[in-house]
N, C-alpha and C positions, 0 to 999 in steps of 0.2 A: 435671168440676167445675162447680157454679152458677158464676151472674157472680159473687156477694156473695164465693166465696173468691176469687178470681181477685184480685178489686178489696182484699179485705183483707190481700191475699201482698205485694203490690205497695205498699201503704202502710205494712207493716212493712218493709218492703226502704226504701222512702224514709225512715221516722222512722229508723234505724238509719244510714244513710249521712249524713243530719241531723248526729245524735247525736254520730257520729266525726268529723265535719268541725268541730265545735262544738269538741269536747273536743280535737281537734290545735289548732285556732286558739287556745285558753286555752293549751294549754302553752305557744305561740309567743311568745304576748304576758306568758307570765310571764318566758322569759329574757332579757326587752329590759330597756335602762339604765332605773334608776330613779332618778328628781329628785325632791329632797327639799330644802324650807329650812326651819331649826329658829332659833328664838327661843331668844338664851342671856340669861338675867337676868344684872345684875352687868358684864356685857363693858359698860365705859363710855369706855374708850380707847382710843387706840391702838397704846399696851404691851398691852393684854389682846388684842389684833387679833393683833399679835405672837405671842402666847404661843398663843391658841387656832390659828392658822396651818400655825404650827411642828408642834402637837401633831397636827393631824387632817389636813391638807393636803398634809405631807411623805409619804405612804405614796403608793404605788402600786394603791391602790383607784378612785380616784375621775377620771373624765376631765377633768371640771372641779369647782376645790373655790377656794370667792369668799367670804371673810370680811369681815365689814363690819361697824360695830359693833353690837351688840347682835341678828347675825344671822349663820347660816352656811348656804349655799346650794350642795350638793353634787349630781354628776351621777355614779351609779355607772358603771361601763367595761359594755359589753356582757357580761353572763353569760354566754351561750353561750360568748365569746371565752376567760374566766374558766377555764371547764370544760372548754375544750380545752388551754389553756395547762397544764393537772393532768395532764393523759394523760400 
């Protein structure tokens, strides 16, 4: 074999080991917690603080789940933990 295959066997062996190492690390960092704060229009007290609370913060989804007015700032549970907890 020239050098030229030698050199280009060896560089698809590297982008390919690349490639896989990319695509494990994406799937890694898609089943980590996800933190999200959403703006609720309307929430202007702290009866509606109450009621939104009550409604979104009692389940057992979220590790941490902080209403305040006019805002709710959730942290999902670890997915992975999620999908093992199914099995």
């Amino acid at each position: 074999m020239s050098d030229n295959v030698v050199v280009n066997k060896f560089l698809e062996e590297v982008v390919i080991k690349v490639a896989l190492v990319t695509l494990i690390a994406m799937v890694c960092l898609h089943a980590q917690a996800e933190e999200k704060t959403c703006t609720v229009k309307g929430m202007t007290c702290d009866g509606c603080v109450g009621i939104v609370k009550e409604k979104v913060c009692s389940g057992s989804e979220y590790s941490t789940c902080e209403v305040e007015i006019g805002k709710i700032h959730v942290v999902t549970k670890d997915a992975r933990r999620k999908w093992m907890k199914r099995r």
